[in-house]
DSSP file (Angstrom, degrees, kcal/mol; ACC not computed):
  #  RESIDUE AA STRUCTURE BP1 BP2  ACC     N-H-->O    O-->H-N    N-H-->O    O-->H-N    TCO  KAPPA ALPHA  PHI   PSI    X-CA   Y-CA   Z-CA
    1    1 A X              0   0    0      0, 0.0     2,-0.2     0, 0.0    46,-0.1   0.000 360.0 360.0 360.0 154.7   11.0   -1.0   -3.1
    2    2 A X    >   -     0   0    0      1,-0.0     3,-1.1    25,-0.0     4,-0.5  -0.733 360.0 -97.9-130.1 166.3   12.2   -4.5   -1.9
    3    3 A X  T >> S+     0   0    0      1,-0.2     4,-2.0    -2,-0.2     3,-1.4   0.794 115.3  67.1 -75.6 -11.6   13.5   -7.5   -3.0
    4    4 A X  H 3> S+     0   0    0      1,-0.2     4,-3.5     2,-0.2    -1,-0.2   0.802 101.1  50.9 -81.7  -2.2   10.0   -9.2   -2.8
    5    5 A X  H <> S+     0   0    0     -3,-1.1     4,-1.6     2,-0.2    -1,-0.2   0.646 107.2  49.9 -69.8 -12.1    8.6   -6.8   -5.8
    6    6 A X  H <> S+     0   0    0     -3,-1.4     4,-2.0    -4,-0.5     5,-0.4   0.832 112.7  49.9 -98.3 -45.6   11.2   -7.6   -7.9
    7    7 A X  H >X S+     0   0    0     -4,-2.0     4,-0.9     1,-0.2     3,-0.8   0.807 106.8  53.9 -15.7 -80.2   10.3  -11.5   -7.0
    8    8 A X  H >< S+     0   0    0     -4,-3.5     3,-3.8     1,-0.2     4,-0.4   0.738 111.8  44.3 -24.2 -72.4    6.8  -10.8   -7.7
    9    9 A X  H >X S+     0   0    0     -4,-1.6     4,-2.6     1,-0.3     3,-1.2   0.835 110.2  54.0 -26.8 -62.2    8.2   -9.4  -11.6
   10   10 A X  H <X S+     0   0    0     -4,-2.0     4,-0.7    -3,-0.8    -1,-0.3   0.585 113.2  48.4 -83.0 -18.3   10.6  -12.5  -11.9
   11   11 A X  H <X S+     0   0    0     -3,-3.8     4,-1.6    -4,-0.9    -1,-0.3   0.885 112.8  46.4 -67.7 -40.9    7.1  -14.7  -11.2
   12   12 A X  H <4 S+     0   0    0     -3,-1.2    -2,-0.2    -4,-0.4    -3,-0.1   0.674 112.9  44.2 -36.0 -65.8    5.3  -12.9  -13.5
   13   13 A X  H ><>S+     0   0    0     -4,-2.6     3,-2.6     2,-0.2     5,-0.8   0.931 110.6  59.2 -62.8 -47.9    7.8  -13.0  -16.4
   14   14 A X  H ><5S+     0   0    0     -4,-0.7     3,-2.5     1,-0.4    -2,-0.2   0.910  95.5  60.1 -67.8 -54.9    8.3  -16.6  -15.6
   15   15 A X  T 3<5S+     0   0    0     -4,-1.6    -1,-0.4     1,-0.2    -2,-0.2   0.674 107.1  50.6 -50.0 -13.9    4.5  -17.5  -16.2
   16   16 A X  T < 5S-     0   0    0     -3,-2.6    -1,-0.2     2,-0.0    -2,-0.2   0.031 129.0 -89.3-119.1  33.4    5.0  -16.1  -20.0
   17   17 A X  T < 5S+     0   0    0     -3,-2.5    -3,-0.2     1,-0.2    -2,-0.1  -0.057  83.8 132.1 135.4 -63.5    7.8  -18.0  -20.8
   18   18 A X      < -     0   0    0     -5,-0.8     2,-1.0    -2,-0.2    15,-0.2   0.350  46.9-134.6 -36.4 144.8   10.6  -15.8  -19.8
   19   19 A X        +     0   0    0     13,-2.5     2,-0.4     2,-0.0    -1,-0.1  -0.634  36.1 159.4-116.2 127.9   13.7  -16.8  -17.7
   20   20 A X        -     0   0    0     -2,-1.0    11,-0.3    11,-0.2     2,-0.2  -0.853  28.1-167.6-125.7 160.3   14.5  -14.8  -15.2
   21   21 A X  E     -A   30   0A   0      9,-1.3     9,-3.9    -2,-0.4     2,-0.4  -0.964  23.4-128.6-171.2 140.4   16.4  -14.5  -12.1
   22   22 A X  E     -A   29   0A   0     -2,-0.2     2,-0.7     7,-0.2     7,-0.2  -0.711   9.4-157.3-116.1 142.2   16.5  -11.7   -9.2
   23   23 A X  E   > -A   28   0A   0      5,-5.4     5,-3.0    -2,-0.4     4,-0.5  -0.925  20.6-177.2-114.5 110.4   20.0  -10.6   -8.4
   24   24 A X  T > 5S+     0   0    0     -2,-0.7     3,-0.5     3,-0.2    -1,-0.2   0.825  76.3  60.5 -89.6 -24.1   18.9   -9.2   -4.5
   25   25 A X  T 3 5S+     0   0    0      1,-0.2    -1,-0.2     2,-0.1    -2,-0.1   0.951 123.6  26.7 -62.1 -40.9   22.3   -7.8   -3.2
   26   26 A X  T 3 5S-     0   0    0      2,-0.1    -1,-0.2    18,-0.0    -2,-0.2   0.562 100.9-130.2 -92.3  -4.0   22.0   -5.2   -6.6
   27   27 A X  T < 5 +     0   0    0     -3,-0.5    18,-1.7    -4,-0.5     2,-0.4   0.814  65.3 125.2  58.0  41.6   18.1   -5.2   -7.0
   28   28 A X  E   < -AB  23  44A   0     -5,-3.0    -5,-5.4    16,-0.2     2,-0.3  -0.880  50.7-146.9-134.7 154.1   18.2   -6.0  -10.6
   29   29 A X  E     -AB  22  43A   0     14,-1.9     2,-1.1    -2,-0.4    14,-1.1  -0.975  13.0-143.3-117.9 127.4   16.4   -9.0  -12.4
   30   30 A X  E     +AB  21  42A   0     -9,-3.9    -9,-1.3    -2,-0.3     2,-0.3  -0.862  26.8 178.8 -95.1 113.7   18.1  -10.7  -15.4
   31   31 A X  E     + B   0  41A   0     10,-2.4    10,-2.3    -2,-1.1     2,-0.3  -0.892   7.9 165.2 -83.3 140.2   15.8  -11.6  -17.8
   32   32 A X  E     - B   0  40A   0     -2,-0.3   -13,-2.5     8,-0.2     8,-0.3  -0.941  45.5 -95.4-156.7 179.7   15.8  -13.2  -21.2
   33   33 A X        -     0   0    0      6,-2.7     6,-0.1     3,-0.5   -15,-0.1  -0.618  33.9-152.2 -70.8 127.4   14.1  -15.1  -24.3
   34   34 A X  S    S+     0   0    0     -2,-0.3    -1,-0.2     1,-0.1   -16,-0.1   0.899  97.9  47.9 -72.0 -61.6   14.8  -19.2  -23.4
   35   35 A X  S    S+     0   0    0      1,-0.1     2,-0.4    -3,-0.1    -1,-0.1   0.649 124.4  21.3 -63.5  -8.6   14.6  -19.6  -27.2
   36   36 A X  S >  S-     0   0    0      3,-0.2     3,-1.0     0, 0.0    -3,-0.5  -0.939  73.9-168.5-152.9  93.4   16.8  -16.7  -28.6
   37   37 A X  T 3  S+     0   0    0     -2,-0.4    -2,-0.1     1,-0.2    -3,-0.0   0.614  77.7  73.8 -91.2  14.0   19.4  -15.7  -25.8
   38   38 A X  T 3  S+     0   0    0      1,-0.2     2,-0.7    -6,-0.1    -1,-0.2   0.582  79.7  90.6 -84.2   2.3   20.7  -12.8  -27.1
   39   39 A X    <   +     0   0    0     -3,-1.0    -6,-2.7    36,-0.1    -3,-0.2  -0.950  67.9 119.5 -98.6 126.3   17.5  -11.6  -26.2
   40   40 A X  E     -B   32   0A   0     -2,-0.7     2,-0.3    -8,-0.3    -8,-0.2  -0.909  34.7-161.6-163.5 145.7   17.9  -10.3  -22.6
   41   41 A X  E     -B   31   0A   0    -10,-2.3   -10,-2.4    -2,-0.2     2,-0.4  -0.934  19.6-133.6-137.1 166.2   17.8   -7.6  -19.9
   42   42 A X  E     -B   30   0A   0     -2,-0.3    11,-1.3   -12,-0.2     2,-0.4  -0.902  25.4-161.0-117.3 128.8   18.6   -6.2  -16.7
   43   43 A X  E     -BC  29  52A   0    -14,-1.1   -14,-1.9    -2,-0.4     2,-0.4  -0.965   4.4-156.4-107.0 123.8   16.1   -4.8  -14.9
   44   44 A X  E     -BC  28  51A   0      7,-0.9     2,-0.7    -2,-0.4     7,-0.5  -0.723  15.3-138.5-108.5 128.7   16.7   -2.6  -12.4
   45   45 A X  E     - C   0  50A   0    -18,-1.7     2,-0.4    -2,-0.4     5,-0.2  -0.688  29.4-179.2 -82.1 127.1   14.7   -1.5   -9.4
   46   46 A X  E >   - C   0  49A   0      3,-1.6     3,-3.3    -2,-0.7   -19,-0.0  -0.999  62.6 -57.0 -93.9 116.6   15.0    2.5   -8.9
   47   47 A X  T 3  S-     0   0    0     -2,-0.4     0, 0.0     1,-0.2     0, 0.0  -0.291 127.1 -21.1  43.9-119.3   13.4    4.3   -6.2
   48   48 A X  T 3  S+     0   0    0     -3,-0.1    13,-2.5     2,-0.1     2,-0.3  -0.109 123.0  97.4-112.8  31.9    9.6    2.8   -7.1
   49   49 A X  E <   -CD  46  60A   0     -3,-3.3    -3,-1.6    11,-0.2     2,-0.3  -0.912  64.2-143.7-127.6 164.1   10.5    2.0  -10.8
   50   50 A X  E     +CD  45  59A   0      9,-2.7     8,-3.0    -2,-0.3     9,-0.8  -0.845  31.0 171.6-102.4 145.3   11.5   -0.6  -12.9
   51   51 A X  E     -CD  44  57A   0     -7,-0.5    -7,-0.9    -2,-0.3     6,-0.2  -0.708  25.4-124.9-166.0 116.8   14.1    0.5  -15.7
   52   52 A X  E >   -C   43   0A   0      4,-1.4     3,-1.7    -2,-0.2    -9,-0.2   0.084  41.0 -90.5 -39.9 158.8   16.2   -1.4  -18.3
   53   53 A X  T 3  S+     0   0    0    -11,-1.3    -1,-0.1     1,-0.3   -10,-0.1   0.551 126.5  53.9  24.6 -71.6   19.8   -1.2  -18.7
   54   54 A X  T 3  S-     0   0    0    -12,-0.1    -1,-0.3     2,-0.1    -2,-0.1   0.138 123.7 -98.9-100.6  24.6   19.4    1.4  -21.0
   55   55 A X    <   +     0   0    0     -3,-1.7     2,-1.0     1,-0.3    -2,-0.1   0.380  69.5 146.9 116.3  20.1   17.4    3.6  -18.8
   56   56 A X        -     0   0    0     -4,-0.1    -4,-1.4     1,-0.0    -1,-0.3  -0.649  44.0-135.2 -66.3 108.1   14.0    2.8  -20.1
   57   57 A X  E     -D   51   0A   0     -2,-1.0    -6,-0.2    -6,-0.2     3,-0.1  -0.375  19.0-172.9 -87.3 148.9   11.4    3.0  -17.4
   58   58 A X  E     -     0   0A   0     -8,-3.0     2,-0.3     1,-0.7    -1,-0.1   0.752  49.7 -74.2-114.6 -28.9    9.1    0.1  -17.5
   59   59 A X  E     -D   50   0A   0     -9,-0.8    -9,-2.7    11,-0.0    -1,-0.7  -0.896  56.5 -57.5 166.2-156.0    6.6    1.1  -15.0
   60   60 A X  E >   -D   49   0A   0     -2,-0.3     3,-2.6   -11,-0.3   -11,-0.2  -0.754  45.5 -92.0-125.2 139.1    6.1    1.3  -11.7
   61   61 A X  T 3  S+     0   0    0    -13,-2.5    -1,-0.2    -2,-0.3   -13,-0.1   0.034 118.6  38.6 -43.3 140.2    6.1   -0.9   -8.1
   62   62 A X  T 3  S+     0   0    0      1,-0.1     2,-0.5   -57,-0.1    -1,-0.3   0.343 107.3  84.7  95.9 -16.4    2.4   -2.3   -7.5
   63   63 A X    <>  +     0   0    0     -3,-2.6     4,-0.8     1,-0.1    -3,-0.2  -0.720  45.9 130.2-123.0  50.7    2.4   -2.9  -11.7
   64   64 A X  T  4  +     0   0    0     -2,-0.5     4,-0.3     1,-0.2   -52,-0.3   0.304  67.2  50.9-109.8  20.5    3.9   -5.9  -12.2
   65   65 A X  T  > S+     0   0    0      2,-0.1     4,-0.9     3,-0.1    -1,-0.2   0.478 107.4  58.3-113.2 -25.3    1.8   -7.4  -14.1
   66   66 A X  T  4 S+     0   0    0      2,-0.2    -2,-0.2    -6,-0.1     4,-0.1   0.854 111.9  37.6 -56.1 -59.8    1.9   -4.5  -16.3
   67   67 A X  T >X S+     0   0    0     -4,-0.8     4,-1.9     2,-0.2     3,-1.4   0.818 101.5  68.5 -93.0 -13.1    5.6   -4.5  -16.9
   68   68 A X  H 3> S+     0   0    0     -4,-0.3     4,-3.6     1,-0.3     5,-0.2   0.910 106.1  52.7 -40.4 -43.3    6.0   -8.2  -17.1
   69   69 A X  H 3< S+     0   0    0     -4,-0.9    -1,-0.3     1,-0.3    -2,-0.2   0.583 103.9  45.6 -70.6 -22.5    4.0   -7.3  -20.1
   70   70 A X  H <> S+     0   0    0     -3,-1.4     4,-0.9     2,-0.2    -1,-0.3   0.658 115.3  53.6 -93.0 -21.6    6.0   -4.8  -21.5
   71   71 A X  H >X S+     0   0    0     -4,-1.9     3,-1.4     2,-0.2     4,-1.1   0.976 105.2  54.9 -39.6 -85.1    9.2   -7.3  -20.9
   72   72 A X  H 3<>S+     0   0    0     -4,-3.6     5,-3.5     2,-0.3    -3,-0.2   0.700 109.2  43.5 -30.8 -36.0    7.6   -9.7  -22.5
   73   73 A X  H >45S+     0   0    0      1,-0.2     3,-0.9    -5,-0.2    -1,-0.2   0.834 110.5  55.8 -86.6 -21.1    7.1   -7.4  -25.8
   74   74 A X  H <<5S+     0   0    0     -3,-1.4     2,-0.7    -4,-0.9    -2,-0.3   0.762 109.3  44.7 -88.2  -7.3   10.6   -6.0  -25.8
   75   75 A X  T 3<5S-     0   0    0     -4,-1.1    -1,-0.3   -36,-0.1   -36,-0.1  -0.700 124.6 -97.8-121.0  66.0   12.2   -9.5  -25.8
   76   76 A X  T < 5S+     0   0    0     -3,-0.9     2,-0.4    -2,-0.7     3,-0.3   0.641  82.4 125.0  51.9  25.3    9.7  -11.0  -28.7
   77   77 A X      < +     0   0    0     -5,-3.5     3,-0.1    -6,-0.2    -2,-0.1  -0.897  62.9  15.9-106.2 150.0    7.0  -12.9  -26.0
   78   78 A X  S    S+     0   0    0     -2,-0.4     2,-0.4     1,-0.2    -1,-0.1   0.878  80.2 149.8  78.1  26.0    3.5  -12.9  -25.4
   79   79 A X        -     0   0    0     -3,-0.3     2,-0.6    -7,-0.1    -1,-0.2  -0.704  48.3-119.0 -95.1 156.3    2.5  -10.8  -29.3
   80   80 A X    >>  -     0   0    0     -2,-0.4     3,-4.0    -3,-0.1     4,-1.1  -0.758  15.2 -94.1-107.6 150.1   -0.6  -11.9  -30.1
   81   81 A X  H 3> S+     0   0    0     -2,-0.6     4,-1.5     1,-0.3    -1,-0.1   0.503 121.4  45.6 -35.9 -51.2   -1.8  -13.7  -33.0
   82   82 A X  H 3> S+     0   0    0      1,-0.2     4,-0.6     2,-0.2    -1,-0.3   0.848 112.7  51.6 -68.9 -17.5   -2.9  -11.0  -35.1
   83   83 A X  H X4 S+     0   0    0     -3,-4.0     3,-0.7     1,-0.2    -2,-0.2   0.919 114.0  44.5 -76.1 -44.3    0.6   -8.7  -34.5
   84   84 A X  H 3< S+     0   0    0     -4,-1.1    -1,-0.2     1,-0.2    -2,-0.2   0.774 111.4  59.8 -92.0  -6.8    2.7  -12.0  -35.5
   85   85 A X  H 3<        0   0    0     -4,-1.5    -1,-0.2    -5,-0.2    -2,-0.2   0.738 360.0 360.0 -50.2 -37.4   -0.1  -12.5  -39.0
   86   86 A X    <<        0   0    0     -3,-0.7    -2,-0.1    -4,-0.6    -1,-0.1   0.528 360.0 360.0 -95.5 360.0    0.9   -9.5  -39.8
C-alpha cells in the first residue's frame, strides 16, 4: 500500500464532512468530527488494511469508499435519517 491510497481515504472522508489529513512519513490518516473534536482517529495503513488505533480493521486497500463509510459511522457522520429518528 502507498501513500496515494491513504490520499484517496482522506478524499473520501473529506466529501462527508470529515477532516482529515494523511501523515505520509508514518502512513497513518488523522481523522476527526469538525463539529465535536473529541471525536477522532488514527488510521493506520497495515500491509493492505486500514486499522484504527485500537486495532480495529476497517477494511481493505481498493475499498475506500467502503471504509470512509465505516469512519464516517464510528465518529457520528453520514447516519441516515431513519437511524438518527430513532
Amino acid at each position: 500500500m502507498d501513500n496515494d491510497d491513504l490520499r484517496h481515504l482522506c478524499a473520501r472522508l473529506a466529501a462527508r464532512g470529515l477532516t482529515a489529513a494523511v501523515n505520509e512519513p508514518e502512513r497513518q490518516l488523522s481523522v476527526s468530527n469538525p463539529l465535536n473534536s473529541r471525536l477522532s482517529e488514527q488510521i493506520s495503513a497495515v500491509d493492505a488494511h486500514y486499522v484504527t488505533s485500537f486495532g480495529y480493521e476497517i477494511g481493505e486497500r481498493g475499498r475506500e469508499e467502503d471504509c470512509a463509510e465505516r469512519i464516517a459511522r464510528i465518529l457520528a457522520v453520514g447516519l441516515t435519517t431513519e437511524a438518527s429518528a430513532t
